[in-house]
N, C-alpha and C positions, 0 to 999 in steps of 0.2 A: 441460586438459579441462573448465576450469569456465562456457567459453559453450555450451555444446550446446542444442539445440533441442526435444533433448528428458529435458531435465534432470530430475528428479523436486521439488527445491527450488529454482525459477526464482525472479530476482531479481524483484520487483514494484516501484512508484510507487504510494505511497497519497499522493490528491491533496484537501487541504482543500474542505469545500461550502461553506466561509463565502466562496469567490472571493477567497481573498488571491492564492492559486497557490502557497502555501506544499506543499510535498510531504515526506514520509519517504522514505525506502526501507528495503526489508526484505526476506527471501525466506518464503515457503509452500507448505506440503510440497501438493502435486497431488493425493493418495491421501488425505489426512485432510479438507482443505478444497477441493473440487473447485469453489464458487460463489466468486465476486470476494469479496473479504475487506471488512468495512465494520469500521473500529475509534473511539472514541473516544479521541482524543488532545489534546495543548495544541497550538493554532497561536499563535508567537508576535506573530506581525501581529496578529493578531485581540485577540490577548492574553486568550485562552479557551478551555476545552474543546469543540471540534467535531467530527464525524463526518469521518473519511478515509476513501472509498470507494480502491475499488484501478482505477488508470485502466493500459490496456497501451497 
């Protein structure tokens, strides 16, 4: 049951701006964070802390 389409914690892609193409993944609840998720994380390509926008 856990690919559904209209899941309430869908699996996301949080995609580094520094253009490594390094990505996370993670899931975000629908009901609390309805805008694309932007987090600051370490890319290790970059070898730094960057913004991860959430790419679908």
């Amino acid at each position: 049951m856990a690919g559904k389409s209209g899941d309430l914690r869908p699996i996301i892609r949080l995609r580094s701006t520094a253009g490594t193409g390094y990505t996370y993944v993670t899931r975000k609840s629908r009901r609390n964070t309805p805008d694309r998720l932007v987090l600051k994380k370490y890319d290790p390509i970059a070898r730094r802390h960057v913004e991860f926008k959430e790419a679908r």
